[in-house]
LUMDORO-246197 format. One record per residue (C-alpha): residue number from 1; residue in one letter; x, y, z. Coordinates in Angstrom, 1 decimal. Example, Ala and Ser with C-alpha at 12.3 -4.5 7.8 and 13.67 -1.06 7.14 Angstrom:
BEGIN
1; A; 12.3; -4.5; 7.8
2; S; 13.7; -1.1; 7.1
***
This chain:
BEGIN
1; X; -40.8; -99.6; 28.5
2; X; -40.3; -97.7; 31.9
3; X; -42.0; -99.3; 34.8
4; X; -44.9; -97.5; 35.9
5; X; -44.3; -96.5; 39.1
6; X; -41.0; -95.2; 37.8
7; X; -43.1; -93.2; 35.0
8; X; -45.1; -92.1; 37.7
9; X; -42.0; -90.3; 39.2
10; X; -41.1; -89.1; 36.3
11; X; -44.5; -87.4; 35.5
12; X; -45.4; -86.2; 39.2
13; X; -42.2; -84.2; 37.8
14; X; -43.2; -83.1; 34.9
15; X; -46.8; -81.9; 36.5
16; X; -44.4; -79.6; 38.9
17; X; -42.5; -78.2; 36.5
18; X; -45.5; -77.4; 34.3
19; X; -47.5; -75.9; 37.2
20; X; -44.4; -73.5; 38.4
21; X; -44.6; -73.0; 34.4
22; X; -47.8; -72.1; 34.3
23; X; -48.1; -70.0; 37.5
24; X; -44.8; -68.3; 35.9
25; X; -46.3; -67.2; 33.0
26; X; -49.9; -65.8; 34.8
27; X; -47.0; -63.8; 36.9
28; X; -45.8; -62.1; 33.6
29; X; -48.1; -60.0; 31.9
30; X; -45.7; -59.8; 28.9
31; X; -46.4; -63.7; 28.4
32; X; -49.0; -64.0; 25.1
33; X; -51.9; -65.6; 25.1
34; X; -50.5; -68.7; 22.5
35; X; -48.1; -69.6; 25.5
36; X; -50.9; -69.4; 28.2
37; X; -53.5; -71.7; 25.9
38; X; -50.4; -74.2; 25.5
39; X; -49.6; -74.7; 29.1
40; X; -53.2; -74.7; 30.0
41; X; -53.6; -77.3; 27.2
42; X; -50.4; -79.3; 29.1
43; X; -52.7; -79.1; 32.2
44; X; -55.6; -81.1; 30.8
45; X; -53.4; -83.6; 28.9
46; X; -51.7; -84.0; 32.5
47; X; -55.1; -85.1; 33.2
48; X; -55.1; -87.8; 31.0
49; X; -51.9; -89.4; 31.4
50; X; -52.8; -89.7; 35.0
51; X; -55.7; -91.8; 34.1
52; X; -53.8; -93.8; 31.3
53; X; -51.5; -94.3; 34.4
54; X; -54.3; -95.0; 37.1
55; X; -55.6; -97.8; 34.3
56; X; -51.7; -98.8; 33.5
57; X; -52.9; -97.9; 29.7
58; X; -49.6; -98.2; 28.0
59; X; -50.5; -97.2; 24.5
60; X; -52.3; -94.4; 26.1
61; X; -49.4; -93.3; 28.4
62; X; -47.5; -93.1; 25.3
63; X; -49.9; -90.9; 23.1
64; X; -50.6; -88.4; 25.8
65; X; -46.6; -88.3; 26.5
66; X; -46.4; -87.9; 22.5
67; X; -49.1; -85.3; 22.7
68; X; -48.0; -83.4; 25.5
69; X; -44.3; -83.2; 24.2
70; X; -45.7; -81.7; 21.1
71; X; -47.1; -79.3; 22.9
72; X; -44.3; -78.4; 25.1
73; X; -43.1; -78.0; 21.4
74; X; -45.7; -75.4; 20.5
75; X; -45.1; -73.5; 23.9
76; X; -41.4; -72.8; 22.9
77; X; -42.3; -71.8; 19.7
78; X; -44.7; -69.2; 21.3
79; X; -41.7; -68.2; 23.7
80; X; -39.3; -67.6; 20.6
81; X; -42.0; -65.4; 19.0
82; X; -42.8; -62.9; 22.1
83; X; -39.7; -61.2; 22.3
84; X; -39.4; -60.4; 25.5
85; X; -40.6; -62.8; 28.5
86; X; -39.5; -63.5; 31.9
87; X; -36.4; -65.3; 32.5
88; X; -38.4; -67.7; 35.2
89; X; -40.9; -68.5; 32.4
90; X; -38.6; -69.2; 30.0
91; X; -36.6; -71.9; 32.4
92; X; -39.7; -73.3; 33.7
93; X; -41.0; -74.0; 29.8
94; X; -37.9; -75.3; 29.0
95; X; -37.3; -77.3; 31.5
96; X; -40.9; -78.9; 30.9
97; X; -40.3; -79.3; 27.4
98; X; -37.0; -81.3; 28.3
99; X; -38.9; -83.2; 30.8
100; X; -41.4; -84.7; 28.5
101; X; -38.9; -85.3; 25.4
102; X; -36.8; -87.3; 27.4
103; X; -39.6; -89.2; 29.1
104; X; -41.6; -89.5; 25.8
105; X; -38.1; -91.1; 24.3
106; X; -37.5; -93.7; 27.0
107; X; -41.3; -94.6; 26.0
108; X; -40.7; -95.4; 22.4
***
């Protein structure tokens, strides 16, 4: 497993990505509701892989990671069923989505 300051790194990140994400998609009113609730959702599972991080919880790291990347899952499902969204949003989903695969990978 990653060390976890260097999964620390990693996820101060992800939390940046997902926040310009987030603050993308209240920007485009196009954006539905389904992608809003899943980045939201991303938000409060941040939350708890900070304090799986804070308690150095590995198994918990791991299945908020997991959690979160099935999520970022759902969101880009959401993207490829609106039609038409924002270029920024898009990246910035993307890009988050990415994020947590690869880091949810190095974890297993």
């Amino acid at each position: 497993m990653l060390q976890v300051n260097e999964i620390k790194q990693r996820f101060n990140q992800i939390e940046r990505t997902i926040g310009n994400a987030s603050s993308a998609c209240q920007a485009d009113t196009a954006a539905p509701a389904e992608l809003k609730t899943c980045l939201q959702q991303l938000d409060q599972e941040s939350e708890q892989v900070r304090e799986a991080l804070q308690a150095n919880d590995e198994s918990g790291i791991r299945q908020h990671i997991d959690s979160m990347e099935l999520l970022g899952d759902r969101a880009e499902q959401a993207l490829k069923r609106a039609g038409k969204v924002d270029d920024k949003v898009k990246s910035a989903v993307r890009q988050a989505h990415n994020e947590l695969s690869n880091l949810k990978h190095q974890l297993h």
